[in-house]
PDB file of N, CA, C and O in Angstrom:
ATOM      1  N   UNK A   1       1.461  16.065   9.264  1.00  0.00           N
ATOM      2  CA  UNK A   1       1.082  16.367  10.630  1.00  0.00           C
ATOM      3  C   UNK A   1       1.625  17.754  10.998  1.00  0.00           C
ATOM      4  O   UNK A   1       2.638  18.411  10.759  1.00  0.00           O
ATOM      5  N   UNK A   2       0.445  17.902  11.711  1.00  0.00           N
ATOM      6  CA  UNK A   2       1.100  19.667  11.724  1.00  0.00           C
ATOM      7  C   UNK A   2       1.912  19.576  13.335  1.00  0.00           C
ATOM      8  O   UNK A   2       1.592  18.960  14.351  1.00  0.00           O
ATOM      9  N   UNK A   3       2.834  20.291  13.097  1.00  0.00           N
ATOM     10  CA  UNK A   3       3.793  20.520  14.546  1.00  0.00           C
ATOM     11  C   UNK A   3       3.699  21.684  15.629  1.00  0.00           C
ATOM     12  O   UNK A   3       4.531  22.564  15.410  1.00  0.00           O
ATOM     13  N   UNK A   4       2.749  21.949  16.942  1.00  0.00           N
ATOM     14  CA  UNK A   4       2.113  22.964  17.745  1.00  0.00           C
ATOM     15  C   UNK A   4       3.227  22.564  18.625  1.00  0.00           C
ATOM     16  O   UNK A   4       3.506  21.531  19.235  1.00  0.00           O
ATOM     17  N   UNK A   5       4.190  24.621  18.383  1.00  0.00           N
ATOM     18  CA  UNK A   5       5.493  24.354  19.447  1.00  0.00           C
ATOM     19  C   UNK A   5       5.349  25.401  20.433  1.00  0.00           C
ATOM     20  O   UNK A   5       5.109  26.572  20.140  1.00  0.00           O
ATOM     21  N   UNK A   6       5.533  24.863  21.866  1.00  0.00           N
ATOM     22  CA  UNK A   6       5.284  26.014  23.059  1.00  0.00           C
ATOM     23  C   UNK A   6       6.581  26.056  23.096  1.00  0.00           C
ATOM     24  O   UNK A   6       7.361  25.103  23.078  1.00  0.00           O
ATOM     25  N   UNK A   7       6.855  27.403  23.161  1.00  0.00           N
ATOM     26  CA  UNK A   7       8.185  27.636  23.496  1.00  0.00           C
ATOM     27  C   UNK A   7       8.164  28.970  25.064  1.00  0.00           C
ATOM     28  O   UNK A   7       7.581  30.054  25.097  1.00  0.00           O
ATOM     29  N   UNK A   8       8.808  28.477  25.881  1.00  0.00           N
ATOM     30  CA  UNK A   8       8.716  28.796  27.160  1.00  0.00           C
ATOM     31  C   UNK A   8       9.859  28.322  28.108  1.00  0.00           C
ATOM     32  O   UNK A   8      10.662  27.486  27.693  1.00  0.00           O
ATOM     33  N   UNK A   9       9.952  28.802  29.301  1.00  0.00           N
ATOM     34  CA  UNK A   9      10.830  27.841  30.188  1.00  0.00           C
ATOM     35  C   UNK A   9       9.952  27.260  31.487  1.00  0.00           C
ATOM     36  O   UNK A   9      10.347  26.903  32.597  1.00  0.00           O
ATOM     37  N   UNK A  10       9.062  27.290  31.111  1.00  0.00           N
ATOM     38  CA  UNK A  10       8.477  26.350  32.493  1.00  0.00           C
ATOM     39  C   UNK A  10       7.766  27.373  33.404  1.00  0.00           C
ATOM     40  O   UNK A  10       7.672  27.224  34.622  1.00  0.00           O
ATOM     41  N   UNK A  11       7.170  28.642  32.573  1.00  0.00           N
ATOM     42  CA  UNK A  11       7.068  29.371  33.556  1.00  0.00           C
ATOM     43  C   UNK A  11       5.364  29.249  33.745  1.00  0.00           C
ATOM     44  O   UNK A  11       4.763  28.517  32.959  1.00  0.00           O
ATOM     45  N   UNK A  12       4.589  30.001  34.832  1.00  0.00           N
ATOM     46  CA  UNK A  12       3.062  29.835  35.108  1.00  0.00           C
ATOM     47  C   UNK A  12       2.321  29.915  33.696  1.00  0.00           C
ATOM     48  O   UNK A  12       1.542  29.120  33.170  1.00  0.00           O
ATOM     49  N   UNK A  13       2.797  31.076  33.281  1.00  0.00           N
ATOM     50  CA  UNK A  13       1.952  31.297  31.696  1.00  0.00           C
ATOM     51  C   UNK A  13       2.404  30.090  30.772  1.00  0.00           C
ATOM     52  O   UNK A  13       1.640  29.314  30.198  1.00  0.00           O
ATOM     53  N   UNK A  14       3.469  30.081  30.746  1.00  0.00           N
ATOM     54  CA  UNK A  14       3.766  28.978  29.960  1.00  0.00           C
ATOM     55  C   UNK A  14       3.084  27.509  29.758  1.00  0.00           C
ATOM     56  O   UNK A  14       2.738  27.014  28.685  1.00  0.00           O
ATOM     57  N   UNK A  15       2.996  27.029  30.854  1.00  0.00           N
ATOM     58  CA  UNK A  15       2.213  25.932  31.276  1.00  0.00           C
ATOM     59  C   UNK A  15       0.793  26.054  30.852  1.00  0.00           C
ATOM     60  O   UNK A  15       0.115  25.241  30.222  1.00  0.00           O
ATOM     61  N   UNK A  16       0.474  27.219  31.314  1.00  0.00           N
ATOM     62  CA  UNK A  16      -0.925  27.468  30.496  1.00  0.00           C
ATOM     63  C   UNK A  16      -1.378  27.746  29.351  1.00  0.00           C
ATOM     64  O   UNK A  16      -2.549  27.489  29.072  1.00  0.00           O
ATOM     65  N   UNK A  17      -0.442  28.387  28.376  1.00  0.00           N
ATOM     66  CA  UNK A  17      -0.289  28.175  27.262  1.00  0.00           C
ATOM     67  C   UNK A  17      -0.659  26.412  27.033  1.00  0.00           C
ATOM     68  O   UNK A  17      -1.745  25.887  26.783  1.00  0.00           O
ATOM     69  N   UNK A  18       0.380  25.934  27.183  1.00  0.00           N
ATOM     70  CA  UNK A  18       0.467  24.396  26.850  1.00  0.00           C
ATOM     71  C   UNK A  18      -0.374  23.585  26.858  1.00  0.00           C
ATOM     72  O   UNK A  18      -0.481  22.665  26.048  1.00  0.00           O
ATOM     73  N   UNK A  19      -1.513  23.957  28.325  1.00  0.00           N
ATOM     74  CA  UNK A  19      -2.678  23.287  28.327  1.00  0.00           C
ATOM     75  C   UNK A  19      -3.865  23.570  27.385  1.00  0.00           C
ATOM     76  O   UNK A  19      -4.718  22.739  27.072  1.00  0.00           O
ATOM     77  N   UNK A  20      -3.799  25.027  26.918  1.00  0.00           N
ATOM     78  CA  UNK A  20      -4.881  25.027  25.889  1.00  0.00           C
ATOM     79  C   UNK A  20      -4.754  25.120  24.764  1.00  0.00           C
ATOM     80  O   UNK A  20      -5.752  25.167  24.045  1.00  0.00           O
ATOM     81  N   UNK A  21      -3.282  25.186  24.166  1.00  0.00           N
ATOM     82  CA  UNK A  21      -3.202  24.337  23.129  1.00  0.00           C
ATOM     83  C   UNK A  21      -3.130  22.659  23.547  1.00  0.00           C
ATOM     84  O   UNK A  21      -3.014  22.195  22.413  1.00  0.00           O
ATOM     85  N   UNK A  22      -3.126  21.756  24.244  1.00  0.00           N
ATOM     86  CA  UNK A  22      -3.746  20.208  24.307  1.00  0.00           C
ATOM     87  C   UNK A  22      -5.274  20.858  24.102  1.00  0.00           C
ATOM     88  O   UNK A  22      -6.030  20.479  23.207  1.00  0.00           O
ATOM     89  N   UNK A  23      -5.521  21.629  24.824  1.00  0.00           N
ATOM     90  CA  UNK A  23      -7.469  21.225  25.055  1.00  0.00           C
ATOM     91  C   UNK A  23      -7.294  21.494  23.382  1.00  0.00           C
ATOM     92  O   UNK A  23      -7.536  20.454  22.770  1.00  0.00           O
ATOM     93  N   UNK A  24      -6.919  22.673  22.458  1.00  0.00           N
ATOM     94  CA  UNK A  24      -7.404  22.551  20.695  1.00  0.00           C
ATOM     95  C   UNK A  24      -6.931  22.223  20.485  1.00  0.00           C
ATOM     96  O   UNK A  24      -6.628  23.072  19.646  1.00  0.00           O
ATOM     97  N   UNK A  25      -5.937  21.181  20.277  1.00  0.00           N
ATOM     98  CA  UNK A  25      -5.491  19.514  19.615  1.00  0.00           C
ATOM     99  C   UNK A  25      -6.651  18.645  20.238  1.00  0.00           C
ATOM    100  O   UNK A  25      -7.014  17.842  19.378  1.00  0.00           O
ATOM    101  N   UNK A  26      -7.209  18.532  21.142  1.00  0.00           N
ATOM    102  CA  UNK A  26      -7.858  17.599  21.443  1.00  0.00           C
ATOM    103  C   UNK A  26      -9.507  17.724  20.555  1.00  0.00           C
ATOM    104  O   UNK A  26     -10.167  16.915  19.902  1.00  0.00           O
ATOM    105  N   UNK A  27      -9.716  19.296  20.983  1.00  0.00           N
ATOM    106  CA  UNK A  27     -10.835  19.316  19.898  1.00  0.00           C
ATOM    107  C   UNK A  27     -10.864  19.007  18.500  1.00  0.00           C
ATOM    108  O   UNK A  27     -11.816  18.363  18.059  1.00  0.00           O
ATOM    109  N   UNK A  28      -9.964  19.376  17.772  1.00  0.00           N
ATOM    110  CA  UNK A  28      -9.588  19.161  16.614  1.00  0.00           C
ATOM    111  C   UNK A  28      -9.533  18.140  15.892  1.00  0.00           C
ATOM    112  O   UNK A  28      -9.921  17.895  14.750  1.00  0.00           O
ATOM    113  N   UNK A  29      -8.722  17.246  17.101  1.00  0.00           N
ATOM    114  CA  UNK A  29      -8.296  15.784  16.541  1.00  0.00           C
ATOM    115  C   UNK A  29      -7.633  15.375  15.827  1.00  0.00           C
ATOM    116  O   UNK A  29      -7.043  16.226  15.162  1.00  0.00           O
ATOM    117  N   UNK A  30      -7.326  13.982  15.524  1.00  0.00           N
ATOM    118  CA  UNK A  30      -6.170  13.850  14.982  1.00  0.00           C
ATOM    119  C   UNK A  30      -4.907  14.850  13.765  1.00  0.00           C
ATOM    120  O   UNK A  30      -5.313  15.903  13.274  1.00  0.00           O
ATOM    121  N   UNK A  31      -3.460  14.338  13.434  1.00  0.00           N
ATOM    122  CA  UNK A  31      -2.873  15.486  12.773  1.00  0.00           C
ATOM    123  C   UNK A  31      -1.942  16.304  13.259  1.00  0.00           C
ATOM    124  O   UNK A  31      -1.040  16.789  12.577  1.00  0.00           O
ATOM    125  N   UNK A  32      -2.164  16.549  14.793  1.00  0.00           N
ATOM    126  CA  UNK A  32      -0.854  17.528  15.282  1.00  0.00           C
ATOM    127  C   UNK A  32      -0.178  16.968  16.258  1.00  0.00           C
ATOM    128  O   UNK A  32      -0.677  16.201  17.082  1.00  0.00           O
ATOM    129  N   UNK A  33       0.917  17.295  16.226  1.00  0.00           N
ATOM    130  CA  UNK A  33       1.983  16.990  17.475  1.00  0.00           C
ATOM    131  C   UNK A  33       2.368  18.544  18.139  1.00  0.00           C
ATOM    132  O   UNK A  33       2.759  19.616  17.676  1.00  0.00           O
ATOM    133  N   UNK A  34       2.107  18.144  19.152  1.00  0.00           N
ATOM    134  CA  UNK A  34       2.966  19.280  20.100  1.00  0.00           C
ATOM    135  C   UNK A  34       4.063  18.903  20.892  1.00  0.00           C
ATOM    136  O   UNK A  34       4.321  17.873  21.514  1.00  0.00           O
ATOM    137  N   UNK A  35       4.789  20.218  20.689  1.00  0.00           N
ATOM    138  CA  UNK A  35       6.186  20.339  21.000  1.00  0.00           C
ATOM    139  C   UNK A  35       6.383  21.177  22.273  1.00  0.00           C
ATOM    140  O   UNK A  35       5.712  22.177  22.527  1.00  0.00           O
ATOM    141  N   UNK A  36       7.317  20.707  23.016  1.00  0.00           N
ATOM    142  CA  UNK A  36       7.489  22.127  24.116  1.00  0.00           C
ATOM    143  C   UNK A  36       9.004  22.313  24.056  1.00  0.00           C
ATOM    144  O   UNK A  36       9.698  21.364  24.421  1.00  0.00           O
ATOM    145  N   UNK A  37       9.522  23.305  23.685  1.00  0.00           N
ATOM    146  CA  UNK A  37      10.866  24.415  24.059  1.00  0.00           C
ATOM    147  C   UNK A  37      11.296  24.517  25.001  1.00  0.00           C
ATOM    148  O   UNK A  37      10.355  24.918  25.684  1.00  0.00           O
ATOM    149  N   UNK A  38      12.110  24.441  25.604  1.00  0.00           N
ATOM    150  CA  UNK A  38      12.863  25.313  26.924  1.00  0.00           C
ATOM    151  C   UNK A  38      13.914  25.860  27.059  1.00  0.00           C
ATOM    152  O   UNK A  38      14.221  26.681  27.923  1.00  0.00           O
ATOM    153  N   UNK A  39      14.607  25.401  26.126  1.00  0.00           N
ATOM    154  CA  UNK A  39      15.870  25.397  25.934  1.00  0.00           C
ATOM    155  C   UNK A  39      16.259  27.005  25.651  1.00  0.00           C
ATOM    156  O   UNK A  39      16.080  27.204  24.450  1.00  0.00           O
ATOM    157  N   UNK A  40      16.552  27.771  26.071  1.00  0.00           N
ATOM    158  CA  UNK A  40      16.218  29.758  25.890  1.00  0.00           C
ATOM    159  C   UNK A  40      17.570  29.984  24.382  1.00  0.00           C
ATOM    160  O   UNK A  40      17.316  30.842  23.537  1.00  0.00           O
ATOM    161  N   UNK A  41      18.426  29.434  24.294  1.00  0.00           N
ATOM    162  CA  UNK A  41      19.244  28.911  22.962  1.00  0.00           C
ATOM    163  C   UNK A  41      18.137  28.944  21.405  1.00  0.00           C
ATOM    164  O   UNK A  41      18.340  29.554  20.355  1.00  0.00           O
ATOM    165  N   UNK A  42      16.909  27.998  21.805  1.00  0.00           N
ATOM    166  CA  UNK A  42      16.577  27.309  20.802  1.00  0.00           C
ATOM    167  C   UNK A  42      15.111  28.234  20.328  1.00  0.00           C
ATOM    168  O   UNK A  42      14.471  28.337  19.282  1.00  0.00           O
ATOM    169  N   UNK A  43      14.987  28.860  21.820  1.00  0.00           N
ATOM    170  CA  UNK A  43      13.940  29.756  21.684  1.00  0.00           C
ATOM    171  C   UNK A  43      14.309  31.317  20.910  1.00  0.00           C
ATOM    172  O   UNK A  43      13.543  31.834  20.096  1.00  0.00           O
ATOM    173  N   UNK A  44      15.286  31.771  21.231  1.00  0.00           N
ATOM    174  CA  UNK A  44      15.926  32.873  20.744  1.00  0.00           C
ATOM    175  C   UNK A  44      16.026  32.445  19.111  1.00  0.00           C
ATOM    176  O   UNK A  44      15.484  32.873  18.092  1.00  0.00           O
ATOM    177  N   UNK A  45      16.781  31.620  19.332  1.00  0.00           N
ATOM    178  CA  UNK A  45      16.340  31.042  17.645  1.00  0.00           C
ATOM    179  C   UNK A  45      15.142  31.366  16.620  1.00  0.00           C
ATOM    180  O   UNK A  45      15.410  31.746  15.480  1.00  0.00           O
ATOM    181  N   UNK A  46      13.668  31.188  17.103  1.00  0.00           N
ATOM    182  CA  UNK A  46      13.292  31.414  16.493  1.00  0.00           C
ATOM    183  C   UNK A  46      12.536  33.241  16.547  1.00  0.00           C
ATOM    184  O   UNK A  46      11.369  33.526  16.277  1.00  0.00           O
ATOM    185  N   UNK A  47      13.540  34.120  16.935  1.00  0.00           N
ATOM    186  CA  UNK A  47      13.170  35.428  17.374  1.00  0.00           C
ATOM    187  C   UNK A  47      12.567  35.721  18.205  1.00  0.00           C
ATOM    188  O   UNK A  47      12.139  36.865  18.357  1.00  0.00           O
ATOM    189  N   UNK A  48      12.344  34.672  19.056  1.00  0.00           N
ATOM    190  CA  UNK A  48      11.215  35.048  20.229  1.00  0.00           C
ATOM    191  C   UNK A  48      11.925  35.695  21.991  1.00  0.00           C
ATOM    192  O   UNK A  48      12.399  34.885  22.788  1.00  0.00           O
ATOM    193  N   UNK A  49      11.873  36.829  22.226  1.00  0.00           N
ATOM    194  CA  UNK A  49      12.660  37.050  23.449  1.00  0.00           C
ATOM    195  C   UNK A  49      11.627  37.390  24.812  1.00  0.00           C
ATOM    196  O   UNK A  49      11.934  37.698  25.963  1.00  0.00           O
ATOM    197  N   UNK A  50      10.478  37.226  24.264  1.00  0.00           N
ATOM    198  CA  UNK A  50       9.002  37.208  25.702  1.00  0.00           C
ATOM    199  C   UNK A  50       8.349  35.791  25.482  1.00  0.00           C
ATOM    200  O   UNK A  50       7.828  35.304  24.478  1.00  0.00           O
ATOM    201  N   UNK A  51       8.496  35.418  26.423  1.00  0.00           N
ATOM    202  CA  UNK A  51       7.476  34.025  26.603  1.00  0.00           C
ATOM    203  C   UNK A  51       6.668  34.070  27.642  1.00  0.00           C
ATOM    204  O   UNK A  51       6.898  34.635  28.712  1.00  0.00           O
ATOM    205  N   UNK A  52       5.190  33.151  27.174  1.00  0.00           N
ATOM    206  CA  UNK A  52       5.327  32.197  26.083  1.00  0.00           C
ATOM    207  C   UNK A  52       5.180  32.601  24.785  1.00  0.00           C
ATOM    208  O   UNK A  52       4.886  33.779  24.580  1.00  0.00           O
ATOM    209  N   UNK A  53       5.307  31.954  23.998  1.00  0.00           N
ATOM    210  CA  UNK A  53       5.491  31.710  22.547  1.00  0.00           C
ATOM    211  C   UNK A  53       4.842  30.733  21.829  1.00  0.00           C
ATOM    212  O   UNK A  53       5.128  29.543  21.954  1.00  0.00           O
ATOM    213  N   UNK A  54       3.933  31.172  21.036  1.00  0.00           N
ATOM    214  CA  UNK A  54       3.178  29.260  20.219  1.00  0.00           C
ATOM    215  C   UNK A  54       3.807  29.846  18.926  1.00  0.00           C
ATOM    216  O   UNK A  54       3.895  31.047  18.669  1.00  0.00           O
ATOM    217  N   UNK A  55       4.216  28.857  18.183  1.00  0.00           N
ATOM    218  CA  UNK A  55       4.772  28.232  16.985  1.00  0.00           C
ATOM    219  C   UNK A  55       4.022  27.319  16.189  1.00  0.00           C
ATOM    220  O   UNK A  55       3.846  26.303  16.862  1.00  0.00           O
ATOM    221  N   UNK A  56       3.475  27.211  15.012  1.00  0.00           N
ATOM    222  CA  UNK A  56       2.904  26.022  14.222  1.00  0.00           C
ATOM    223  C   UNK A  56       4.184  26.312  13.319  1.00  0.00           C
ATOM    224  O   UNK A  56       4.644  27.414  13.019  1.00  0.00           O
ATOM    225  N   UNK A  57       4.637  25.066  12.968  1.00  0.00           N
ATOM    226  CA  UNK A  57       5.383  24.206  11.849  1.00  0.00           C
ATOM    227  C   UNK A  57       6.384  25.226  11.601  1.00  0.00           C
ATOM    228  O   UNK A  57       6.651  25.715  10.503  1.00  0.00           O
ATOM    229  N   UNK A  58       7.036  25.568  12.977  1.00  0.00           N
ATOM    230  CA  UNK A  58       8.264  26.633  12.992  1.00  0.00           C
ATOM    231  C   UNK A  58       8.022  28.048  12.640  1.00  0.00           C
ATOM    232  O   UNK A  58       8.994  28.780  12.454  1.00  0.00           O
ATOM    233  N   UNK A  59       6.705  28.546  12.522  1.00  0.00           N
ATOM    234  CA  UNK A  59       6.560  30.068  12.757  1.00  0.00           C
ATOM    235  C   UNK A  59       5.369  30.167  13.696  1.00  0.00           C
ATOM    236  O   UNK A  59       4.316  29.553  13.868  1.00  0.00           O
ATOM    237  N   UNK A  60       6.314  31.738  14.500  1.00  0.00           N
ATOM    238  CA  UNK A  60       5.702  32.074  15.470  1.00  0.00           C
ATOM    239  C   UNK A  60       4.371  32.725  15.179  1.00  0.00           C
ATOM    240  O   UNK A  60       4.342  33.532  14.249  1.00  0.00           O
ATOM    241  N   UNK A  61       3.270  32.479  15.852  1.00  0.00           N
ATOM    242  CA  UNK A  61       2.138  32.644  15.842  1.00  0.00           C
ATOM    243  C   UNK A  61       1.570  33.885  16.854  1.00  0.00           C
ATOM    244  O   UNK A  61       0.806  34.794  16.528  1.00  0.00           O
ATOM    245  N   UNK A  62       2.313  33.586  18.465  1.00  0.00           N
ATOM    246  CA  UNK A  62       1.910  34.425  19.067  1.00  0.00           C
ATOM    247  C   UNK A  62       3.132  34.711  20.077  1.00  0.00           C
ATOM    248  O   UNK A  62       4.041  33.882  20.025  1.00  0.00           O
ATOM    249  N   UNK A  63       3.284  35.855  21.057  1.00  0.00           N
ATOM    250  CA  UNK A  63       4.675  35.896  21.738  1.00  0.00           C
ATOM    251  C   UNK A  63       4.060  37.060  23.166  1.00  0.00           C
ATOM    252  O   UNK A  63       3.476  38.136  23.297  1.00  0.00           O
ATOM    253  N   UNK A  64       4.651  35.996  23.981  1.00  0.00           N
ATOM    254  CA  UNK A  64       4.123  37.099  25.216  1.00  0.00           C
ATOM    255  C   UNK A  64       2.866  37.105  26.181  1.00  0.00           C
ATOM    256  O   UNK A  64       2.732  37.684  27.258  1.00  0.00           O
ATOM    257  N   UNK A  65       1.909  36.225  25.427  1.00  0.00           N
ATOM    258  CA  UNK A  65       0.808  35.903  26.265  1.00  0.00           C
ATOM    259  C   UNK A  65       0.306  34.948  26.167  1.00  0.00           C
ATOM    260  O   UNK A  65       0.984  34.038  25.689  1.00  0.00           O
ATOM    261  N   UNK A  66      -1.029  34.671  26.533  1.00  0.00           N
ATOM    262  CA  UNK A  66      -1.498  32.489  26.958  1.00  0.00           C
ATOM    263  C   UNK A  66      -3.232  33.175  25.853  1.00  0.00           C
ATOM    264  O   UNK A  66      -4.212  33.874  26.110  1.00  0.00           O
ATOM    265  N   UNK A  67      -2.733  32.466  24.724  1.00  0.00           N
ATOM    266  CA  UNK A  67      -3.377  32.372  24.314  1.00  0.00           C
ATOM    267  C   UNK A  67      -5.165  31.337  24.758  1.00  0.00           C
ATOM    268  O   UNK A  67      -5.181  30.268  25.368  1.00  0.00           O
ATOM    269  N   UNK A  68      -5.920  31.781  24.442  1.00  0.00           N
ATOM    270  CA  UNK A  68      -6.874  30.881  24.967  1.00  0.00           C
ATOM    271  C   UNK A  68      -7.312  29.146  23.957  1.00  0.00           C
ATOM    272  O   UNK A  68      -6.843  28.781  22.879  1.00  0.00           O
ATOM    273  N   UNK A  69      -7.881  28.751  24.452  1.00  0.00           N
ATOM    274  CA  UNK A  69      -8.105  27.661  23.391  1.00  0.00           C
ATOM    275  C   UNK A  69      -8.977  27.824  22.423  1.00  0.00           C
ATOM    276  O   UNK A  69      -9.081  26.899  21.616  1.00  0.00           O
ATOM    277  N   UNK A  70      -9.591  28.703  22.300  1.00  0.00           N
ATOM    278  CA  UNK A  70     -10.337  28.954  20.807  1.00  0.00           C
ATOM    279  C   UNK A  70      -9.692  29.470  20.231  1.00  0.00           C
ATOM    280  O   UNK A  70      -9.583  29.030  19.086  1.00  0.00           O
ATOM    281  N   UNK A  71      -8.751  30.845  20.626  1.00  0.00           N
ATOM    282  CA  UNK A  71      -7.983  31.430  19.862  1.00  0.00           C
ATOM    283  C   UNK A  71      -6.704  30.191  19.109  1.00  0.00           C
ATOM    284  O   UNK A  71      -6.364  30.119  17.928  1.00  0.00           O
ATOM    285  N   UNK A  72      -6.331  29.528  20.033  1.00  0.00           N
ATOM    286  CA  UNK A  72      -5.571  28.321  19.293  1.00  0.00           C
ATOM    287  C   UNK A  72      -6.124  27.770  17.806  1.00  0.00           C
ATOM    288  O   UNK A  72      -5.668  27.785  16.662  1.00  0.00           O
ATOM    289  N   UNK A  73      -7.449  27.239  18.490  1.00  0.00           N
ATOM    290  CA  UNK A  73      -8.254  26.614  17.240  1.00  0.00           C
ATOM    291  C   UNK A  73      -8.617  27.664  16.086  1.00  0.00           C
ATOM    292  O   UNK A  73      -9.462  27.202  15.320  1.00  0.00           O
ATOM    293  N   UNK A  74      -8.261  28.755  15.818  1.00  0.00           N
ATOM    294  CA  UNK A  74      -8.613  29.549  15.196  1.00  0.00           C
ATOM    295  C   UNK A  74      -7.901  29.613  14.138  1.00  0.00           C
ATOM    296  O   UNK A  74      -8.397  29.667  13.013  1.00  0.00           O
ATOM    297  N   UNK A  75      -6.048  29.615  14.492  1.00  0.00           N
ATOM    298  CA  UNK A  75      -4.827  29.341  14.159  1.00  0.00           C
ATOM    299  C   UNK A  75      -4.571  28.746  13.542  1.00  0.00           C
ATOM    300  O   UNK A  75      -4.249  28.991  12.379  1.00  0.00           O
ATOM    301  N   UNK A  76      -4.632  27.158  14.363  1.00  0.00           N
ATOM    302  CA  UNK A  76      -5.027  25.770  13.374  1.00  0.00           C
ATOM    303  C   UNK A  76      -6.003  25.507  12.480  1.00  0.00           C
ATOM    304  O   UNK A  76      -5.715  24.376  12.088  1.00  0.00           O
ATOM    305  N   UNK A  77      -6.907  25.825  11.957  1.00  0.00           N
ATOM    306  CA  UNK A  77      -8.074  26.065  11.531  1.00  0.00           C
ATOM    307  C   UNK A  77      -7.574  26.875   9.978  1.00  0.00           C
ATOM    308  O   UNK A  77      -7.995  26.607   8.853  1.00  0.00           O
ATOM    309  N   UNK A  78      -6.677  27.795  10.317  1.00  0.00           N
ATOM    310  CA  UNK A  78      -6.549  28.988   9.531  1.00  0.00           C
ATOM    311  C   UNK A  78      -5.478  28.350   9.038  1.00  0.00           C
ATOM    312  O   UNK A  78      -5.344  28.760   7.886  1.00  0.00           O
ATOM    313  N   UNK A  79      -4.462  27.396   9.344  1.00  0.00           N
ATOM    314  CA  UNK A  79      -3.512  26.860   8.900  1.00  0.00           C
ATOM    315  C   UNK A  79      -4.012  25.514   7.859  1.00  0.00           C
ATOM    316  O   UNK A  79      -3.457  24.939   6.923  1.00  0.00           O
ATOM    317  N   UNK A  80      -4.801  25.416   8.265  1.00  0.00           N
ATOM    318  CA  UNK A  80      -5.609  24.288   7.345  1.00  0.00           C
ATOM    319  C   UNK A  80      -5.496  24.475   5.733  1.00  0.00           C
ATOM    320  O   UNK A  80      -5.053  23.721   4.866  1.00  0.00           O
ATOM    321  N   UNK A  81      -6.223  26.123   5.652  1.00  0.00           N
ATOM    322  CA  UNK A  81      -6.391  26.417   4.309  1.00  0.00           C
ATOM    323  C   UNK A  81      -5.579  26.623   3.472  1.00  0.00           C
ATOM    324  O   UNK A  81      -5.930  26.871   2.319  1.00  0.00           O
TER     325      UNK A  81
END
C-alpha cells in the first residue's frame, strides 16, 4: 500500500492540498493510505521548510504549493511503474 503524506500545519493551502489528494485516492482506488503531518519537528525532518508538502512512501514529491488532483494522479500513476 502506497503511503500519500500531507505534511502541513493546518494551514488554508494545506487543507487543500489534502482534499485533492482524497479526490486522487478516490479516483484511483484502492492501495493508498494517506497521512497528514503537523507536527513542524517531523516535517523538517523530511527537508521540507515551505508548506504544504506531499510525500509518497517518505519522499517529497512537491513543497510549497496545492497541488491539483490530476497533478496528484499523475504522481501516483508514475509511482506505479
Amino acid at each position: 500500500m502506497k503511503k500519500v503524506q500531507i505534511l502541513g500545519t493546518g494551514c488554508v493551502k494545506c487543507k487543500k492540498l489534502s482534499e485533492q489528494a482524497e479526490l486522487a485516492i478516490a479516483e484511483l482506488g484502492e492501495g493508498y493510505e494517506l497521512e497528514k503531518i503537523s507536527d513542524i519537528e517531523e516535517i523538517v525532518d523530511f527537508g521540507v521548510m515551505i508548506t504544504p508538502a506531499l510525500a509518497i512512501d517518505g519522499e517529497v514529491k512537491a513543497v510549497g504549493k496545492v497541488l491539483s488532483k490530476n497533478e496528484i494522479v499523475i504522481l501516483l500513476r508514475a509511482e506505479q511503474e
